[in-house]
LUMZA-761175 format. One line per 8 residues: number of its first residue (from 0); their letters; for each residue x, y, z of C-alpha. Coordinates in steps of 0.25 Angstrom, whole numbers, plus 5000, padded with zeros to 4 digits. Each point is the difference from the previous one (the first is absolute). Layout:
# LUMZA-761175
NUM = A = X Y Z  ...
END
This chain:
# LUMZA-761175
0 = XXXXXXXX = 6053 5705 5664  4993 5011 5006  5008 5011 5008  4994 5004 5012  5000 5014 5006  4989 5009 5006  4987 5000 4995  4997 5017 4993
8 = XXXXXXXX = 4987 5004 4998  4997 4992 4988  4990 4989 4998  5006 4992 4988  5012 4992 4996  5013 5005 4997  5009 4992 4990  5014 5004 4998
16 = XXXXXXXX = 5009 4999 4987  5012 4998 5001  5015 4997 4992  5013 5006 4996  5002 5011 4990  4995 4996 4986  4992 4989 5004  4989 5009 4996
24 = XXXXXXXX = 4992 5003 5011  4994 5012 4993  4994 4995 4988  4993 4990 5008  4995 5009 5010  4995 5007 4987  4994 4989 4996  4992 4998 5013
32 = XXXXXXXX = 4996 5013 5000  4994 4997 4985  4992 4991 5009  4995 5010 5007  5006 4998 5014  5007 5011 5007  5015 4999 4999  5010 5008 5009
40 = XXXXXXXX = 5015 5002 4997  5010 5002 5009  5010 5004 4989  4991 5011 4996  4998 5005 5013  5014 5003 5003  5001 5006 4987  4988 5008 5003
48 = XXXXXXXX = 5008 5004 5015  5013 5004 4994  4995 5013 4995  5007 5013 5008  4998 5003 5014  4991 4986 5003  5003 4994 5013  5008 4989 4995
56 = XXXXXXXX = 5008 5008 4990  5006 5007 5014  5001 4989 5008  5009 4992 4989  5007 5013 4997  5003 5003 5015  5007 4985 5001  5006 4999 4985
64 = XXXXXXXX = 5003 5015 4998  4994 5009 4991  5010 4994 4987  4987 4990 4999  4991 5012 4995  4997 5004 4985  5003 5017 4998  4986 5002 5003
72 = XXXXXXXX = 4998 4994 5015  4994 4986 4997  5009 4986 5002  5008 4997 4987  4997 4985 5001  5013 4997 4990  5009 5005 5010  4995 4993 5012
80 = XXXXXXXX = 4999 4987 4993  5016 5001 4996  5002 5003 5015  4990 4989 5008  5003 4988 4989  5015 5000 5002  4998 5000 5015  4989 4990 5007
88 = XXXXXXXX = 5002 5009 5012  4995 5011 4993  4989 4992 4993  4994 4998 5013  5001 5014 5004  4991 5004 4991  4990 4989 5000  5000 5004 5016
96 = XXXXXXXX = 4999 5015 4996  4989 4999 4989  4991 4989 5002  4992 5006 5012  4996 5011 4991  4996 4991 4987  4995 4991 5010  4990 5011 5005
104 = XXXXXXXX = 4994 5005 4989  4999 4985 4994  4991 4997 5014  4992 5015 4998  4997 4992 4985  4997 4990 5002  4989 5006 5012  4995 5008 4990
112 = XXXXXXXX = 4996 4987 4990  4985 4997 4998  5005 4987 4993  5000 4985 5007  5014 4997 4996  5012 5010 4998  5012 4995 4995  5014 5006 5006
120 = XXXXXXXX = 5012 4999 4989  5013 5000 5011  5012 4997 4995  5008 4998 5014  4988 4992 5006  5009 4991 5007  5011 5008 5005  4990 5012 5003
128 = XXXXXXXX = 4987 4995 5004  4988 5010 5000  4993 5003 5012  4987 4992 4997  4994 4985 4999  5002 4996 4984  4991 4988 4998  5007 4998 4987
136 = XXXXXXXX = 5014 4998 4997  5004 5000 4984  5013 5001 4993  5003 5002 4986  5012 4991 4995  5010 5002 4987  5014 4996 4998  5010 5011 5003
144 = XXXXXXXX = 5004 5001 4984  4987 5003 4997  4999 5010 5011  5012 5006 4996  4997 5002 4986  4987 5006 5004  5007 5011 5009  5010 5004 4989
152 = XXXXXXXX = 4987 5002 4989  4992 5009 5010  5012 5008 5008  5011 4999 4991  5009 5010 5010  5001 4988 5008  5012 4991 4998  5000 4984 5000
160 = XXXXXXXX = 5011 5001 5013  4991 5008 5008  4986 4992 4996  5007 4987 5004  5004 5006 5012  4987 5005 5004  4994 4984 4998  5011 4995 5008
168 = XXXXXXXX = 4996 5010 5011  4988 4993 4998  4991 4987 5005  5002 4988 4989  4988 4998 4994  5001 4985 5006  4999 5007 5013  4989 5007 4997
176 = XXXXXXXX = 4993 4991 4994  5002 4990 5013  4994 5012 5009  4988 5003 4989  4985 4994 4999  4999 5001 4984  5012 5003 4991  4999 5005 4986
184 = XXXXXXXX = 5008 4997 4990  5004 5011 4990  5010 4997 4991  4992 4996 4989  4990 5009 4991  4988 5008 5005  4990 4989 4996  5006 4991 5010
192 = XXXXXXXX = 5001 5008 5012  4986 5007 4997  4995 4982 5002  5007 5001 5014  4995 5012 5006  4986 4993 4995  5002 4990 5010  5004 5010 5011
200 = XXXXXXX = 4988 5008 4998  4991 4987 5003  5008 4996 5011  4999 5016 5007  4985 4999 4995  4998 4987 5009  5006 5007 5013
END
């Protein structure tokens, strides 16, 4: 369903991708992108803000204390994950702390997109809403095993406690799904997802 929020200086439609970690959101966002559609991640934003000295690198630091920064200044994302998944309190401190600023440079972006859709990858779409109108709301779906395995292949630093605390911290893919306009399923081989998003690229191209 679509999300409302104020209109920003931008002439197209805006579909959101959303689901919980592992479901993998990235690879079909690469796959849009293949398309030739524009395609803005949130995660890589706030990787990209979490260098030294960036505005939201000081206002975390300032709330969290400076233990949540690497050696040379920038936001050791290891340690702030151990602190804000063993505490919802926390979790939302950041999200209130953070957001703002990836939300910011998502909407300068997007505004900057010649392209008639622009597809937003958001993780926390439903607990975090962005400050705009999404036209669009698509989640990716996978059982947690699989997810799970996933994380372990790619981040092997991360332990399976911690990963299945993070999902639980998380919507159930059934809630999302209830809350969602198109859901993708990607538990199954590359060939079978790549049919799916197919489809959704004729249903955005009929918008």
């Amino acid at each position: 369903m679509p999300i409302e929020g104020p209109d920003i200086f931008y002439p197209g439609k805006l579909i959101a991708i959303t689901g919980g970690i592992g479901s993998g959101k990235s690879s079909v966002g690469q796959m849009i992108k293949k398309q030739g559609f524009v395609v803005i991640d949130t995660d890589q934003i706030a990787h990209k803000l979490s260098i030294a000295g960036s505005e939201m690198v000081k206002a975390i630091a300032e709330h969290f204390g400076s233990l949540i920064l690497s050696s040379d200044g920038s936001l050791d994302r290891a340690k702030l994950r151990n602190i804000v998944f063993n505490n919802s309190n926390a979790r939302r401190e950041l999200e209130r702390l953070s957001h703002p600023f990836i939300y910011r440079r998502m909407e300068q972006l997007i505004k900057d997109s010649e392209k008639n859709f622009v597809f937003l990858l958001i993780p926390l779409l439903f607990d975090s809403p962005p400050p705009c109108r999404i036209h669009l709301v698509v989640t990716i779906s996978c059982p947690v095993d699989i997810r799970i395995q996933r994380i372990l292949a790619r981040n092997p630093n991360l332990n399976e406690k911690l990963i299945r605390q993070i999902i639980s911290s998380q919507m159930s893919d059934e809630q999302r799904e209830k809350l969602s306009d198109v859901v993708i399923n990607n538990s199954e081989n590359l060939d079978h997802t790549k049919k799916q998003i197919e489809k959704l690229i004729i249903r955005i191209r009929s918008l």
